[in-house]
Residue, then its C-alpha position, 0 to 999 in steps of 0.5 A: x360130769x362125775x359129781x353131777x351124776x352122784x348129785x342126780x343119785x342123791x335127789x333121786x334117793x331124797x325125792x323118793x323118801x317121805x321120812x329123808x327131811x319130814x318129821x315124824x309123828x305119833x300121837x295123839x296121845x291121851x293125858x290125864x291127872x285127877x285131883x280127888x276131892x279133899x276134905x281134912x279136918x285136923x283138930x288139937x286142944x289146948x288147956x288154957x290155965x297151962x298155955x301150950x299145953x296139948x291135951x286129948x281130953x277136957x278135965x274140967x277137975x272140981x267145979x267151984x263156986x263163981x261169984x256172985x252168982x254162987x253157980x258151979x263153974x270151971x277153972x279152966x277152959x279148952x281152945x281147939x284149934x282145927x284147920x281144914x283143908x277142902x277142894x270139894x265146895x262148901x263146908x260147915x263145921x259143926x260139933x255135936x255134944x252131950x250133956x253132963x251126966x254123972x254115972x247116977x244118971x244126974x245132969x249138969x245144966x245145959x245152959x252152963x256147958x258152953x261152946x264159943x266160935x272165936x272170930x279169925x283166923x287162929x281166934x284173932x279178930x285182927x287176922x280175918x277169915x276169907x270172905x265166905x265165912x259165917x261164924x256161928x253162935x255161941x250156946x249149950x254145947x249139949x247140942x245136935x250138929x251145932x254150927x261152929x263155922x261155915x264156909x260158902x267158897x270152900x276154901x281151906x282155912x288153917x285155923x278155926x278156933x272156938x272154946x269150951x267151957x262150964x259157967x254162969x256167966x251170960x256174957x259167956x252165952x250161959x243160959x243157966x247155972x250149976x246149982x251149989x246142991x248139984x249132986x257130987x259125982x264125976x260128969x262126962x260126956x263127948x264131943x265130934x266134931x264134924x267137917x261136912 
């Protein structure tokens, strides 16, 4: 009789607790994380006439006679290679350039101060760019926010490539040539390049 009686006890105690074989529970509880929107633009120019050179500026040095135009051209060209990284949309990428003045106030043709978009990723037409992505066209570099590339998806692509350059040559996209009377003096001018 005796183990009955402790039997009772212990049902009666567990009958009167809510908590004895129930789980407990606290919440809801509010979660949150924010992703920020991103847009980077990292940009590094090399120097062609020495492979792997990473340069800051564009020393184009003398100019010298191309032929058989006999125009002023360039030695050497610049390739960046910028990689852009976005979350937040749509994206162009532009540059926004001057034109060659020397510190007499003499211009270099326009037309001869190139800027070409390459095609692919890295500048190689075999390792195309995501779908969305428009190429612009090559021209003057003495341009307001010209289009380099846009990007209709938004997505982050590592490896935008496109050249600069000083020549005659229209197959390069030169509309005009540097004059071998052209004034001596040193030419300069800037460069931004714009993730927008």
């Amino acid at each position: 009789m005796k183990a009955k009686w402790s039997n009772i006890v212990v049902a009666a105690i567990f009958a009167g607790s809510t908590n004895a074989w129930a789980g407990t529970s606290v919440g809801p509880i509010i979660v949150r994380a924010t992703v920020d929107s991103a847009q980077n633009i990292n940009c590094t120019i090399l120097e062609d006439n020495d492979p792997g050179q990473v340069v800051t500026s564009m020393q184009f040095g003398s100019l010298v006679p191309s032929t058989p135009t006999g125009g002023l051209i360039g030695q050497i060209f610049f390739q960046f290679h910028c990689g852009v990284a976005s979350n937040t949309g749509p994206y162009q990428v532009t540059q926004t350039g001057g034109s060659l003045t020397s510190g007499g106030g003499q211009t270099l043709a326009d037309g001869a101060w190139i800027v070409t978009p390459l095609d692919g990723i890295g500048g190689n037409p075999s390792n195309p760019f995501p779908p969305g992505t428009t190429l612009g066209s090559c021209g003057t570099a003495a341009s307001a926010s010209k289009l380099l590339f846009a990007q209709t998806n938004g997505t982050s692509v590592s490896d935008y490539s496109f050249t600069y350059g000083i020549t005659d040559d229209p197959a390069n996209c030169a509309s005009d040539a540097i004059p071998q009377d052209q004034p001596a003096g040193i030419y300069g001018t800037t460069v931004t390049i714009t993730l927008q």
